[in-house]
N, C-alpha and C positions, 0 to 999 in steps of 0.2 A: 071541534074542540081544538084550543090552541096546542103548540108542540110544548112539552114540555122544556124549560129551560136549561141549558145545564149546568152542571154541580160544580161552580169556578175552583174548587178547592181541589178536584180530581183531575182539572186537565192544566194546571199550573204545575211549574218546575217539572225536575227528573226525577223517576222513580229511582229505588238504589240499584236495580238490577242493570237499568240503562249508564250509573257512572260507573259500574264496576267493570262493563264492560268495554265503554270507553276509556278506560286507568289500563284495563289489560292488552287494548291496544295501542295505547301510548307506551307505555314499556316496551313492548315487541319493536314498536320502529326506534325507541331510546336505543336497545339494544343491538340491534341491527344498524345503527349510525355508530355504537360505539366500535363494534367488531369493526366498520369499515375504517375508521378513523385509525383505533390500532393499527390494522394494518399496512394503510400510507403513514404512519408515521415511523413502523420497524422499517418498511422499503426505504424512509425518508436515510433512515440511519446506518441502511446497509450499504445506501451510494455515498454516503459522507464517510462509512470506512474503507468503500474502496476507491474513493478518489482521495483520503490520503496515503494507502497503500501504495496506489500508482505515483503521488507523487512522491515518497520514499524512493522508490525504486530506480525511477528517473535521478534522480539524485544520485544516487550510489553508481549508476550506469555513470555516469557522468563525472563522477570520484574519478571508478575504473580507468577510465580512458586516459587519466593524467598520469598515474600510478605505474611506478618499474619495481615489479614484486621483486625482482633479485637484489635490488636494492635498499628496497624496505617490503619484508617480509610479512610485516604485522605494524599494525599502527588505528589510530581513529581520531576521529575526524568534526571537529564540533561544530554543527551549524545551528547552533541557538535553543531552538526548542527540541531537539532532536539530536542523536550522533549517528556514525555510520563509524563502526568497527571493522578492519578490515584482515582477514589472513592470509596468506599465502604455504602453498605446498608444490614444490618443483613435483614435473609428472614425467620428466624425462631428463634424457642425459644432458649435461652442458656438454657445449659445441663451439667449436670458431665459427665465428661468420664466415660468407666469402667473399673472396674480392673483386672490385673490375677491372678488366675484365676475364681476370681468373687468380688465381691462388687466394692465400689468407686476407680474411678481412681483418678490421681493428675491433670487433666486437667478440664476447661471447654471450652467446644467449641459449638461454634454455625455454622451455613451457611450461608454466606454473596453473594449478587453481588455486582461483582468489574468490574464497568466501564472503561477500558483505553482510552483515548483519547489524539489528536495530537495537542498541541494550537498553532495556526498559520500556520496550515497544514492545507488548502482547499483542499475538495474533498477526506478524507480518512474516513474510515467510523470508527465506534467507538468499541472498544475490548471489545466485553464483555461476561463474564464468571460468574460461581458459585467456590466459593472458600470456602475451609472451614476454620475458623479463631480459634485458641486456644489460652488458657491461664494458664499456668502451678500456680496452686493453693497450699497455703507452708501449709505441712500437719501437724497436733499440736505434737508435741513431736522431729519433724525431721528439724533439720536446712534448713533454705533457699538452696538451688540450685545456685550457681553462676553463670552469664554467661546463663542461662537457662531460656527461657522466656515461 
């Protein structure tokens, strides 16, 4: 006796048990791509806000260094898309300088902190340093200094 032939209608296409099962693992690895994607894209965003923290900051270090707090105490500073606000608070006594090689120098200088900060920059922290401030003082007999602070 021949085999009996089979029933084209039962082994055509997907039963629904077989797509639901493949739908539930297609979601699983959707989901699992999305959680990874999130994730490199906060990291993407946490290095683009601290590389421009760093470059704030560089900046303001870089203000400082120009900066004689006794002179200007407070002030700010426009570089475009950005400022940098600056303070100053003396932390010690004013002093004469000294001189070479001995007695009074022409200067008085003190030690100040100098706050830098970002206004309207959430989330940067604030620059702060000890800086020393002088004041070039006109000695009796010798003309003022031009240009010389």
């Amino acid at each position: 006796m021949p085999a009996p032939a089979p029933n084209p209608s039962r082994s055509a296409g997907f039963t629904l048990i077989e797509t639901l099962v493949a739908l539930v693992i297609l979601a699983a690895s959707l989901l699992a791509f999305y959680e990874f994607l999130a994730g490199a894209l906060n990291g993407a965003a946490a290095a683009e806000r601290a590389a421009v923290a760093y470059d704030r900051r560089q900046s303001a270090l870089a203000l400082a260094s120009s900066l004689n707090p006794m002179e200007t105490p407070e002030g700010s500073f426009d570089l475009g898309p950005y400022r940098i606000h600056w303070r100053a608070e003396r932390i010690g006594a004013v002093r004469q300088s000294s001189g070479f090689p001995s007695g009074k120098g022409r200067f008085t200088i003190a030690l100040y902190r100098v706050v830098l900060d970002f206004p309207g920059e959430r989330g940067l922290p604030e620059v702060e340093l000890t800086k020393l401030g002088y004041h070039r003082e006109t000695v009796p007999g010798e003309p003022p200094a031009e240009g010389v602070n």
